[in-house]
Structures are given as structure tokens and as C-alpha cells.
C-alpha positions in Angstrom: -100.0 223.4 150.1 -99.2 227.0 150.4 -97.4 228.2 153.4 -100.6 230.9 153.6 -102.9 228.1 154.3 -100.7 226.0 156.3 -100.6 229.3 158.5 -104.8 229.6 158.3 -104.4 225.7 159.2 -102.7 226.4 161.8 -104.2 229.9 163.1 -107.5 228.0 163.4 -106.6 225.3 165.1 -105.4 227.0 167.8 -108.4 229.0 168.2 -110.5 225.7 167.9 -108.2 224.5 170.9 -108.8 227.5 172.7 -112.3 227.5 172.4 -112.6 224.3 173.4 -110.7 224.3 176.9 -112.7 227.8 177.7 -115.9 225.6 176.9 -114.9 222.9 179.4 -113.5 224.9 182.3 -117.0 226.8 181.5 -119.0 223.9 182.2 -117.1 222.5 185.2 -117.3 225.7 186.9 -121.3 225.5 185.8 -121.9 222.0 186.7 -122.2 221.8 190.2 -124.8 225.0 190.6 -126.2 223.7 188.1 -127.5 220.5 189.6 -127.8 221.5 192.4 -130.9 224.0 191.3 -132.1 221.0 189.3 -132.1 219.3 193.2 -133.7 222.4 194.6 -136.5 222.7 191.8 -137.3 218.8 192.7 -137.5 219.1 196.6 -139.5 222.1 195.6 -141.7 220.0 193.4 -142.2 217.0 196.0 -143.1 219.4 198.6 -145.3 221.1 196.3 -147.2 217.0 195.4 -147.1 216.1 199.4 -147.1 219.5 201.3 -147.6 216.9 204.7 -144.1 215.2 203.9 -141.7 215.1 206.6 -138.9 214.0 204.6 -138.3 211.9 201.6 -136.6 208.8 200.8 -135.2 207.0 197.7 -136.2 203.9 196.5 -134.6 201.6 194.4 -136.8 201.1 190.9 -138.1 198.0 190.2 -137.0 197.5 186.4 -139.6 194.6 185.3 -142.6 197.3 186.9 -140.6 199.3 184.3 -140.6 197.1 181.4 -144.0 196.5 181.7 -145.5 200.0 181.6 -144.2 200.2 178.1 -145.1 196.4 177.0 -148.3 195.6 178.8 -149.5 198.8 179.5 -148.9 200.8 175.6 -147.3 203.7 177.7 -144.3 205.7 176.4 -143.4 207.2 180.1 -140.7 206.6 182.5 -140.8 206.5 186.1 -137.8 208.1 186.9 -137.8 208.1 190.3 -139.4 206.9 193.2 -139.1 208.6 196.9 -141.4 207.3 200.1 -142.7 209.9 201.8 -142.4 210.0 205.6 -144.5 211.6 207.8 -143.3 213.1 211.2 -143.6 210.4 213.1 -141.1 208.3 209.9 -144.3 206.3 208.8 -144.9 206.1 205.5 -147.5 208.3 203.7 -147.4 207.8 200.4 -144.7 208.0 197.4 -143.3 210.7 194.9 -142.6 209.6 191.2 -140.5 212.0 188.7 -142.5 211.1 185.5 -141.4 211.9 182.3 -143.7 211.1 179.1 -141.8 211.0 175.8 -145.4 212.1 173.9 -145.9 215.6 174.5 -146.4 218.1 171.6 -143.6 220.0 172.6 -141.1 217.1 173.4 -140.9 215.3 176.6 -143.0 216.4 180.0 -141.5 215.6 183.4 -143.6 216.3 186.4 -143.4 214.9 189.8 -146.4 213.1 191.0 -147.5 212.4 194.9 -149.5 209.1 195.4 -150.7 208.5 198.9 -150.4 205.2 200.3 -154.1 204.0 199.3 -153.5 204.6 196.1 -154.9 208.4 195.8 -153.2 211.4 193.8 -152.3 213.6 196.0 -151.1 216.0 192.9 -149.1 216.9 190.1 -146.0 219.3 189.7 -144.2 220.2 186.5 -140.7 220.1 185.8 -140.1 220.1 182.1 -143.1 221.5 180.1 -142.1 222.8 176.4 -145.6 223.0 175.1 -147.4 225.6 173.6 -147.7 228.9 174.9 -151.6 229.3 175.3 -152.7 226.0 174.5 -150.6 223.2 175.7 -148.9 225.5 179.1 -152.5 225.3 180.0 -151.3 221.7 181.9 -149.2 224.3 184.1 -152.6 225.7 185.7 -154.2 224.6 188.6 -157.7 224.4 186.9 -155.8 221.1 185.0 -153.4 219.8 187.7 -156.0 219.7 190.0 -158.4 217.3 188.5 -155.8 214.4 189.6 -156.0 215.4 193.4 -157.8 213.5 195.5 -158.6 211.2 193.2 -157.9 206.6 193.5 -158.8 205.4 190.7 -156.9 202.4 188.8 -156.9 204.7 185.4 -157.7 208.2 183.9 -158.8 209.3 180.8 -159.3 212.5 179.3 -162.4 213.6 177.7 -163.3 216.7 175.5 -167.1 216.6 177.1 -166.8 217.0 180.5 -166.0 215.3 183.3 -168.7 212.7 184.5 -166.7 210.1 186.9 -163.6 210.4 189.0 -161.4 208.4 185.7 -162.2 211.3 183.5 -160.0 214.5 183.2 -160.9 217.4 181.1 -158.8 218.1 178.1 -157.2 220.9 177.3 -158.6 223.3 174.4 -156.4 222.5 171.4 -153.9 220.7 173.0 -154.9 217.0 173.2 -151.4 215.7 173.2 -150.5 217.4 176.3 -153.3 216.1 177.8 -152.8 213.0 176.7 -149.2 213.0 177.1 -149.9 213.9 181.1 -152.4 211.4 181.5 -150.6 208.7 180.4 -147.9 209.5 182.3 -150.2 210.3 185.6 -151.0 206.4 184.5 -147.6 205.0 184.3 -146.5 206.6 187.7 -150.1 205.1 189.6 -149.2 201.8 187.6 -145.7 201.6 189.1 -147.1 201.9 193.0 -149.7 199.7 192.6 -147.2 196.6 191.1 -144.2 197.7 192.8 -142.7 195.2 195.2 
């Protein structure tokens, strides 16, 4: 080897090296603000699926509830997380899920979902949506998200007819996996609090 490349070898190395510690010290500095917008953007999302809430507290997940939204149920979501809602007076009034559904067009959506304590949607939030711009964002309007409000039923479904019972949503124009994606992850969260312990 030619003391040219050894040199080259060498030069670029270093550089690598540098690169590399400016790319940590980068995301250290980053990290913390970071989350703690990702924090900010759920609070904002909770109060935006149970306005009423008072304050909000974690749960621990129940992993066999888990396990059996994918196996019994057919459902590729995730219950992320589980919070019960508290009222002024520190009764509970319902629960807020972080979804996400690994099925959308786009990649994964994550929304948060309120569920009152009778088992009624008390709405839906976004907090990953990657879908298409026109067609799939659509689940981002109200017109969509607020066809699960107010709603206890044991299971949705989407139709491309139009709504004719509390189960049914309607899909979205040209983008049926969104839709679906959503609702099956709107199923998965209302399956969770209804076999939770």
C-alpha cells in the first residue's frame, strides 16, 4: 500500500470520527426538547379526545389484552398506552389509548383515542398520519374523526354506502386503507377497555 492511500486512509478516518462525535453531541443536545414536544403533542392530543379531563393517569398494560387483539381479534394495532381520565372531583371518567395501527397506506397511524367509562368514544386525535395528501389526510378532518364520537358500540365498520347504524363509519374517497387502518385500530383500543382488568 502506497503511502498516498495510507494517507487517504487515514484523512478519512478522521473525518468519519469527526463526523460521528458532532452527530452524537447533536442528538444529545436534541434529545430532551425533543421528547419533550413529543409529551406536549400527547397532553395536547388527550385533551383534545376528553376536553372534561381533569388530569390523567397511567396505567399499567395488560399484556394478554394485548396478545389477544392480534390473535383473537385479526387486528395489527397496538395499544400503546393507557391513561384514566379523572374528573375534578379524581373520579374516573373514562380512559385515553395511544393507538398505533401498523396497516395504513402510508406506514403506521398513531392517534390517541378517549373512551368514556360506559364504553362510548368520546373521539379521536392524530399523532402520526403519513398518508396521502388529498385522499388518505382526509382521516385528519373532523367530517371523519367525528363519526366515532358519541358513539358505544362493541365494533365499527366502514362502509362506502353510507352510514345506516351507529357500527358503520363512512370511508374515505380512495383511501380505504386509511379507513380501514383507523377503524381497526379505533377497534383494538375499545377492545382493550372492554377486557381490561
Amino acid at each position: 500500500m502506497s503511502s498516498e492511500s495510507i494517507r487517504n486512509t487515514i484523512s478519512l478516518l478522521v473525518i468519519t470520527l469527526i463526523a460521528g462525535l458532532l452527530l452524537g453531541a447533536v442528538y444529545e443536545v436534541t434529545k430532551e426538547p425533543i421528547a419533550r414536544e413529543q409529551q406536549k403533542a400527547k397532553e395536547e392530543a388527550y385533551k383534545a379526545v376528553f376536553a372534561e379531563a381533569d388530569s390523567f393517569e397511567e396505567m399499567e398494560l395488560d399484556e394478554n389484552v394485548l396478545a389477544d387483539i392480534t390473535d383473537q381479534q385479526g387486528i395489527d394495532a397496538t395499544v400503546e398506552e393507557i391513561m384514566t381520565v379523572l374528573d375534578k372531583s379524581g373520579n374516573p371518567a373514562g380512559y385515553v389509548l395511544t393507538v398505533t395501527d401498523h396497516e395504513g397506506y402510508g406506514g403506521d397511524v398513531q392517534f390517541a383515542m378517549g373512551v368514556k367509562t360506559d364504553g362510548t368514544v368520546n373521539g379521536i386525535s392524530f399523532l402520526s398520519l403519513s398518508e396521502t395528501a388529498g385522499l388518505g389526510m382526509k382521516a385528519n378532518e373532523d367530517t371523519f374523526k367525528k363519526q366515532f364520537a358519541g358513539r358505544n358500540v362493541e365494533k365499527f365498520s366502514y362502509t362506502k354506502n353510507g352510514s345506516t347504524s351507529d357500527e358503520e363509519i363512512d370511508a374515505l374517497s380512495g383511501a380505504t386503507i386509511t379507513t380501514n387502518a383507523v377503524v381497526n385500530g379505533v377497534n383494538a383500543g375499545l377492545y382493550y377497555v372492554k377486557n381490561m382488568k
